[in-house]
C-alpha positions in Angstrom: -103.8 -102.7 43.9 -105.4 -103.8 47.1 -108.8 -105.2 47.5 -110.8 -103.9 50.4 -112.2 -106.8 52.2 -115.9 -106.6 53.6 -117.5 -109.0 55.4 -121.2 -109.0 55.7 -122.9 -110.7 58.6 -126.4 -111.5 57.7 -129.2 -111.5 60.6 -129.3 -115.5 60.0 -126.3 -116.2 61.3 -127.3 -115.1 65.0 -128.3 -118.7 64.7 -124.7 -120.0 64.9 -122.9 -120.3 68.5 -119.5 -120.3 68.4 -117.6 -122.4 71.1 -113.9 -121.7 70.1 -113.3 -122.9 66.6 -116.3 -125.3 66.9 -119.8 -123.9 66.0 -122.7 -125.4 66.3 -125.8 -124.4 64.1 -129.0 -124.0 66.0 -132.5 -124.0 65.0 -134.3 -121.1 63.3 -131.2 -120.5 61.1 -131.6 -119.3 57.7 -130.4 -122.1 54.6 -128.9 -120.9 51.3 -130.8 -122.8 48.7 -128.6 -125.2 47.1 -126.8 -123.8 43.9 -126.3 -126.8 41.9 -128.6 -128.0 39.2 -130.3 -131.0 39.5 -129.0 -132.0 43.2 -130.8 -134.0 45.2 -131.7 -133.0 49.2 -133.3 -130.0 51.0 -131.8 -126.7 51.0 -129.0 -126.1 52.6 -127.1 -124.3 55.3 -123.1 -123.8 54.8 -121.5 -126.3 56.5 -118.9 -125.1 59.0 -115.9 -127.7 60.1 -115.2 -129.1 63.6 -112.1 -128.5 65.0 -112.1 -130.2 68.2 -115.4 -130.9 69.4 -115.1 -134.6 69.1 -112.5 -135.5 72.1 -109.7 -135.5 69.7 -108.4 -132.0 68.6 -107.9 -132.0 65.2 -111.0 -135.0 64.4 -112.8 -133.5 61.8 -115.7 -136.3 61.8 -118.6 -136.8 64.6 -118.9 -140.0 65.8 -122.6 -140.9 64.6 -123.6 -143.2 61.5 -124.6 -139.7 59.5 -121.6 -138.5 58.0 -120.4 -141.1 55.7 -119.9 -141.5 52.3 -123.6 -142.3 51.0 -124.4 -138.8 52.5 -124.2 -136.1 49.7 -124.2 -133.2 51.8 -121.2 -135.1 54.2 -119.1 -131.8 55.5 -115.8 -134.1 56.3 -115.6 -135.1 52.4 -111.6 -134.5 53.5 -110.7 -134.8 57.3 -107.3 -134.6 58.5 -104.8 -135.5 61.5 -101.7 -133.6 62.3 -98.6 -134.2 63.9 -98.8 -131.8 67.0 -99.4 -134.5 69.5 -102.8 -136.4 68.9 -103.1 -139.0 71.8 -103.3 -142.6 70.7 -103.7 -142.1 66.7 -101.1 -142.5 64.0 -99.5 -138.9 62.7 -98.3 -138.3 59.8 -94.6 -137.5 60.0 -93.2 -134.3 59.1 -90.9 -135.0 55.9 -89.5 -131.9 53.8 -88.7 -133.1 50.6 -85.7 -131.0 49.4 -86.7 -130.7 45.5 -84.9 -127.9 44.0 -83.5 -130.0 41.5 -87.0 -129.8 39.8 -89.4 -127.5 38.1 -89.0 -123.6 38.8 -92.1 -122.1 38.2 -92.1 -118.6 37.1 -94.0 -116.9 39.6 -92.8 -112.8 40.1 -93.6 -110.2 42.5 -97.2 -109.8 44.0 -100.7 -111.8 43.3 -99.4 -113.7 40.9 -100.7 -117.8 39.7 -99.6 -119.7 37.4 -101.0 -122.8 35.4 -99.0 -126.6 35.8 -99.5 -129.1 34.1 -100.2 -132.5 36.1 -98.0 -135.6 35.7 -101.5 -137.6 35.7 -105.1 -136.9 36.7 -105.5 -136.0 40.2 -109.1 -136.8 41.6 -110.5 -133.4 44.0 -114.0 -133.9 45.7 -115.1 -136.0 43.6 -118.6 -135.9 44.6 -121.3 -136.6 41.7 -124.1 -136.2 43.5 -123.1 -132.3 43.6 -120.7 -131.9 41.0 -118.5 -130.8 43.8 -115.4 -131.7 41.8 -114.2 -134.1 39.1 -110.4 -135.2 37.7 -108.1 -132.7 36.4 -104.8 -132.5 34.5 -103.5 -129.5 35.7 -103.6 -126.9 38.8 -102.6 -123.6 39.6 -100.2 -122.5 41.7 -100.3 -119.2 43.5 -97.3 -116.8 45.2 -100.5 -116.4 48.1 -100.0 -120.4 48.5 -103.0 -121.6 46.9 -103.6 -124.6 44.5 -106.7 -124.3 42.5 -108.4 -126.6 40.0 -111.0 -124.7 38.4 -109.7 -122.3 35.5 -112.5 -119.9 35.6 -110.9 -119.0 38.5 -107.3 -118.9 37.4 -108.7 -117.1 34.0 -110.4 -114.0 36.5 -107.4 -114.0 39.2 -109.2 -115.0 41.8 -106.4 -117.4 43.1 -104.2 -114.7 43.2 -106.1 -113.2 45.9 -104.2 -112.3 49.3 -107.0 -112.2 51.8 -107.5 -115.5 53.5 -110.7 -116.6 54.7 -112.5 -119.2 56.9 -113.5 -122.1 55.0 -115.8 -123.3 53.2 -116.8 -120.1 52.6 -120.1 -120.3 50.2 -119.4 -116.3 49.2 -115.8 -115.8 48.1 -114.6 -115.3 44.9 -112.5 -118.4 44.1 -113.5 -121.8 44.8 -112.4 -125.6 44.1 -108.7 -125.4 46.0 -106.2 -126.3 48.4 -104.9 -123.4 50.6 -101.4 -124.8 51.7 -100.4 -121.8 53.5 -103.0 -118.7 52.9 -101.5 -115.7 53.1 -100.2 -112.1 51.8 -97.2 -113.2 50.7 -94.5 -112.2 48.0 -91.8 -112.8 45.8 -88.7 -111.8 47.4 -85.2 -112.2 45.2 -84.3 -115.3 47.2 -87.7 -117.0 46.7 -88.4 -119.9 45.0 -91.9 -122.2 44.0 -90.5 -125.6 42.8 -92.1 -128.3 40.9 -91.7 -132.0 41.2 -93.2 -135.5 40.1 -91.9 -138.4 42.3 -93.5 -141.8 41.9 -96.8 -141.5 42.6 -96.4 -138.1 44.0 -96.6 -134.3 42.5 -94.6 -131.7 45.2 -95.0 -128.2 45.2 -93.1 -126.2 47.5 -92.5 -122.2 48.3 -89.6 -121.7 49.5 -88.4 -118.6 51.6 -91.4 -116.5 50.4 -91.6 -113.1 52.2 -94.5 -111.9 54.0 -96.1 -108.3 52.5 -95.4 -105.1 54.4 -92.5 -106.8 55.7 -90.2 -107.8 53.1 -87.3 -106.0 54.3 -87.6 -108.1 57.9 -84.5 -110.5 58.3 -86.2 -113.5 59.7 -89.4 -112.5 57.4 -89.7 -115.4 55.2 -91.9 -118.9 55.1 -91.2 -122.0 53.2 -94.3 -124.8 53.3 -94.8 -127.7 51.0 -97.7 -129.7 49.4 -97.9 -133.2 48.0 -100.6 -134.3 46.3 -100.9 -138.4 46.6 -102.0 -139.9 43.1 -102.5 -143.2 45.0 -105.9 -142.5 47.3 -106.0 -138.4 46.1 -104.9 -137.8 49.6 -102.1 -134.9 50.6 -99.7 -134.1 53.1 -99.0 -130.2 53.8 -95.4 -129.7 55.2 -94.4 -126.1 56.9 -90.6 -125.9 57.1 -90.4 -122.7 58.3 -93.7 -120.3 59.6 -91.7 -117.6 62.2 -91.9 -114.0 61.4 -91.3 -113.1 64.6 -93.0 -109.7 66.0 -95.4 -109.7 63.4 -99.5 -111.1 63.4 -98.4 -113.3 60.6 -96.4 -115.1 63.1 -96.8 -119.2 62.9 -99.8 -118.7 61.2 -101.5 -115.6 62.3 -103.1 -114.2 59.4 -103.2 -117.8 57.2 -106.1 -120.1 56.2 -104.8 -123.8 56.0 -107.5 -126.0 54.5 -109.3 -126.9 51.1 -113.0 -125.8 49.8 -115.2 -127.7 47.2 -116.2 -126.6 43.8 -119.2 -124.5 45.0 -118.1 -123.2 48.4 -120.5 -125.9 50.2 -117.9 -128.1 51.5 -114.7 -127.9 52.9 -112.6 -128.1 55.9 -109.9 -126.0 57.8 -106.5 -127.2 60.1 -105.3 -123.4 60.5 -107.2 -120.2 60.3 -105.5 -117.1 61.7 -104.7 -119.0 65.0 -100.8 -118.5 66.2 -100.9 -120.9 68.7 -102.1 -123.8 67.3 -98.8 -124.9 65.0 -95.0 -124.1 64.6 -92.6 -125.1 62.7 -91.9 -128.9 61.7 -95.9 -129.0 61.5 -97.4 -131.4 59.2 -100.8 -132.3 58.3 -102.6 -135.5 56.3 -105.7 -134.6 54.8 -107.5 -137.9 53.4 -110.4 -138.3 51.7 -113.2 -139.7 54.8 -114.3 -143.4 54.4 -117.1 -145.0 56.8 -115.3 -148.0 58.9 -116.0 -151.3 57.4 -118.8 -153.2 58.9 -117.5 -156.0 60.9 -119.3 -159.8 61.6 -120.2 -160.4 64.6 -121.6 -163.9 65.9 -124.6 -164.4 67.7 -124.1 -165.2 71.8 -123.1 -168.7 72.4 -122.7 -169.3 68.4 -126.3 -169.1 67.9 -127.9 -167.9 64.8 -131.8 -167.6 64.1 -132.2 -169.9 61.1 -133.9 -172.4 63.7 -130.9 -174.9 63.7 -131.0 -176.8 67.1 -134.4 -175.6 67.8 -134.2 -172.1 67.7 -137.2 -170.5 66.7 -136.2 -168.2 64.2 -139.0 -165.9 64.8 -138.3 -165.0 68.2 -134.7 -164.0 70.6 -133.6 -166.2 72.7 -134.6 -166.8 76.3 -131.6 -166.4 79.1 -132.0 -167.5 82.6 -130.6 -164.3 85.0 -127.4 -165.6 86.2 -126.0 -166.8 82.6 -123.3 -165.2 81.0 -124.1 -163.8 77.3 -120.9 -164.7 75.4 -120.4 -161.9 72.8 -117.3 -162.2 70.2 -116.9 -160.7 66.3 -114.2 -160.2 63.9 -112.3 -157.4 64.1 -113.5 -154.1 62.2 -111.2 -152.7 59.7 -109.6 -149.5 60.2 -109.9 -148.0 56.5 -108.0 -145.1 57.6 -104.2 -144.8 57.5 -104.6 -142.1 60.2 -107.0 -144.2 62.4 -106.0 -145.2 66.3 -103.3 -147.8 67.0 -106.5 -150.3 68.3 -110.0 -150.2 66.8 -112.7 -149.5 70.1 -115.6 -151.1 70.7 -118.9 -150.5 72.5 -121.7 -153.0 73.9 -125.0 -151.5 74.6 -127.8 -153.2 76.6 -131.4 -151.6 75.9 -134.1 -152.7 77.9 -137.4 -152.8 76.1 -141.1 -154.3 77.6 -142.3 -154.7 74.2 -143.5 -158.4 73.0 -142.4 -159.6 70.1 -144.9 -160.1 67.4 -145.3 -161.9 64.1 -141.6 -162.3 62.9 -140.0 -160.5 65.7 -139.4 -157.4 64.1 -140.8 -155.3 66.9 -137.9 -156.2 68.6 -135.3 -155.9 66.0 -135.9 -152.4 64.9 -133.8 -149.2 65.5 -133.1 -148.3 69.4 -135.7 -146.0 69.8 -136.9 -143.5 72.9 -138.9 -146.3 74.5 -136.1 -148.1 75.1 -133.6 -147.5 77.8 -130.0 -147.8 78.0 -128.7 -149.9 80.5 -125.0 -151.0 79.5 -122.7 -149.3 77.7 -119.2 -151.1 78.5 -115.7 -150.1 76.1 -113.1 -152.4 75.3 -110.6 -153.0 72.4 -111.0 -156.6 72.4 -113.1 -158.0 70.1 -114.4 -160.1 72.7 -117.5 -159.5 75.6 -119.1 -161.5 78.0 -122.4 -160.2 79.3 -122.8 -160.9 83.2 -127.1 -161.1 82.9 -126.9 -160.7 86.8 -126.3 -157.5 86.8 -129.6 -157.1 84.9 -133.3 -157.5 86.3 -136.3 -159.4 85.2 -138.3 -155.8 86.1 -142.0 -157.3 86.8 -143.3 -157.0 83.3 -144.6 -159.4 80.7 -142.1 -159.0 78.3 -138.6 -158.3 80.1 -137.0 -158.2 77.1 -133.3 -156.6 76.4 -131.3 -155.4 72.9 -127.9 -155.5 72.2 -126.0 -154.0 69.9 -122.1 -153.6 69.4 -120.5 -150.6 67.6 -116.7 -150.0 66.2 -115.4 -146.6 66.5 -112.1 -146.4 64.0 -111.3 -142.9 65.1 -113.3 -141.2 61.9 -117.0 -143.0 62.5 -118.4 -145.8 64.3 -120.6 -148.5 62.3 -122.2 -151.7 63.6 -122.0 -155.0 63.8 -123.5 -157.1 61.5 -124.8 -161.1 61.7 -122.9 -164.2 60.2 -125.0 -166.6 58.9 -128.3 -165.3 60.0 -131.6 -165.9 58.5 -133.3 -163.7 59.5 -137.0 -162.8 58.2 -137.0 -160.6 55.5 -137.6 -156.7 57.7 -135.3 -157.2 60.4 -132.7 -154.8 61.7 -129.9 -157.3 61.7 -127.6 -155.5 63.8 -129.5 -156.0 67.4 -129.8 -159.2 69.2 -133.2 -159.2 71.4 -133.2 -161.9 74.3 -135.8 -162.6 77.2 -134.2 -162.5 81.0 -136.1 -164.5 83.1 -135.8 -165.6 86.4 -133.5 -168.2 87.8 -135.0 -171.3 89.6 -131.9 -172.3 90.6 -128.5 -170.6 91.3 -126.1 -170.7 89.1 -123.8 -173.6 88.1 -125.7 -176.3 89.6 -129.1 -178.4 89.1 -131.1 -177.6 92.5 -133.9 -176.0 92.6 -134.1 -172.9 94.9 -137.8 -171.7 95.5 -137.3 -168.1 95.9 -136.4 -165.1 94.5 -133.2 -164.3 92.4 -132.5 -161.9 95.2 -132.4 -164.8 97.6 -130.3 -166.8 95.2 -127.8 -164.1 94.6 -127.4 -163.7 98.3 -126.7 -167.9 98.7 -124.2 -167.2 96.3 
């Protein structure tokens, strides 16, 4: 029997603009209180992926230091990266594995799941914070092309159901699962859901599954594979074959590609009823989301401010307006097998009046709205050299500037931190703060020039 699908739109979601498949949540919108026991944080709204909205069209992470993994409530516990032309990152390549020398499962007819048994323990949102997920020994397998882990709702059939949804999706009646390929499909005579372990790999696939209402079409049929990863709990979604020409289930039409947390709370989607996106061949790598590594970075001129050679560690150094500000660090690690080819880098230049007092640390704090941004220069060398001429000693009594690199891996950005600093105890040690003042003398030589920096710049 079919389920009649309703969808209820609460007034609180007029608080939601939807720009294609991004949507943004604005304020004034109503939060669902957070269902689990004994989490920590505020309420909560339902988080909602990015598809898009980052430069990079399938990027599922914002570039800004507050989605990472110390954050509970991150949305991109899983991000992903396909193979359907992602400039300058590493795709995962399609690669059917042909297993029907394995496991036949014995899946029949319509809305059926069955339970499998797991070669080893397979690690899902694993999130402890909001018992989002756990390890578990087996799944179930659905003819609709879900893989749940929760058998409360393999024991009440809700991973048989047909009708595909946005995800996460806080309301529905299954949770905890991976949709491979989300549809209203059935078993036709000539179709098949195969089983295999290989190495460190479990493979399910569906092969030539028919697509209901339409089972007597002759190129009516999808095949689509999953392979769960036991090294990093990562998985790769394979679609062989997603044409049903003439019909809205066409590459995709009426499926929901993605996976949802234990509770509904999290969760992320590649496909949801979009034909255009994908075709056949498609493949997608979803990975469990890591911050980048924090990379060193040395101080200008291989300075430090543990008052070796005279440097007063309580206070930035002072740089004559002409100099150059040699910048270099160590590479930042790209955690991510997905990440870009080259790691990118950024160098921003704050200007801020403010003297420093007492160990400095009015100086070394967060970039804050009293500070202006001057220079904000990429690269993918790990390498800069700062031109202070093409700054200004601005009149004040404290022309003071921070600097501050950042590393953007593709999936975050994170910042530089100091090599053998000692720093006192309070500082931010991710900005350097120096004093510009003016030249006396042009640059490169010993002569004193008694006029402005303007004047000296013009000798030059």
């Amino acid at each position: 029997m079919r389920k009649i699908l309703v969808l209820l739109f609460s007034l609180a979601l007029c608080g939601a603009v939807f720009a294609g498949n991004a949507i943004t949540v604005t304020a004034g919108q109503n939060v669902n209180s957070n269902p689990v026991v004994g989490a920590p944080g505020p309420t909560m709204i339902q988080y909602l992926p990015w598809d898009g909205e980052q430069g990079s069209d399938d990027l599922g992470v914002d570039f800004d230091t507050s989605h990472d993994a110390e954050n509970p409530y991150n949305p991109e516990y899983y991000v992903y990266i396909d193979n359907e032309g992602l400039s300058g990152m590493i795709e995962p390549d399609y690669d059917w594995r042909d297993i029907s020398d394995g496991t036949e499962l014995n899946l029949t007819g319509d809305d059926m799941a069955v339970s499998v048994t797991l070669p080893g323990t397979f690690t899902f949102y694993d999130n402890a914070d909001l018992d989002s997920g756990g390890d578990y020994d087996s799944i179930y397998v659905s003819t609709n092309g879900l893989v749940g882990f929760e058998s409360q709702y393999y024991s009440s059939g809700d991973y048989d159901d047909y009708a595909n949804r946005l995800l996460p999706d806080l309301y529905g009646d299954q949770h905890s699962f991976i949709a491979a390929f989300w549809d209203d499909l059935v078993m036709l005579d000539n179709s098949h859901v195969y089983t295999k372990s290989e190495g460190n790999e479990f493979i399910i696939s569906w092969v030539d599954l028919g697509i209901r209402g339409y089972e007597d079409l002759v190129d009516g049929t999808v095949s689509f594979q999953l392979i769960l990863d036991y090294d990093d709990y990562s998985y790769t979604i394979n679609l062989q074959d997603i044409s049903v020409p003439g019909t809205g289930h066409d590459k995709g039409g009426s499926a929901t590609i993605g996976v949802e947390d234990k509770h509904g709370m999290a969760g992320t989607y590649w496909l949801y009823n979009n034909p255009v996106k994908i075709d056949d061949e498609a493949c997608a790598a979803f990975i469990v989301w890591q911050a980048p590594s924090d990379f060193d970075m040395y101080h200008p001129s291989g300075k430090d401010y543990s008052g070796a050679g005279g440097i007063d560690a309580n206070y930035p150094d002072t740089v004559t307006q002409g100099d150059i500000y040699e910048l270099d660090w160590d590479d930042s690690a790209n955690n991510n097998p997905y990440g870009p080819v080259d790691v990118g880098y950024v160098v921003k230049v704050y200007n801020d009046d403010e003297e420093p007092v007492g160990d400095g640390s009015a100086n070394h704090g967060k970039i804050e709205d009293d500070e202006e941004e001057i220079i904000s220069y990429e690269m993918t060398t790990a390498y800069y050299n700062l031109d202070t001429s093409t700054l200004e000693v601005n009149g004040s009594n404290y022309p003071y500037y921070q600097l501050v690199v950042f590393a953007d891996d593709g999936w975050g950005r994170t910042e530089a931190t100091y090599v053998n600093s000692d720093q006192p105890s309070g500082d931010n040690p991710r900005h350097y703060t120096f004093k510009l003042v003016e030249a006396l003398a042009a640059p490169g030589t010993d002569a004193v020039v008694p006029t402005s920096w303007g004047a000296i710049k013009a000798v030059d």
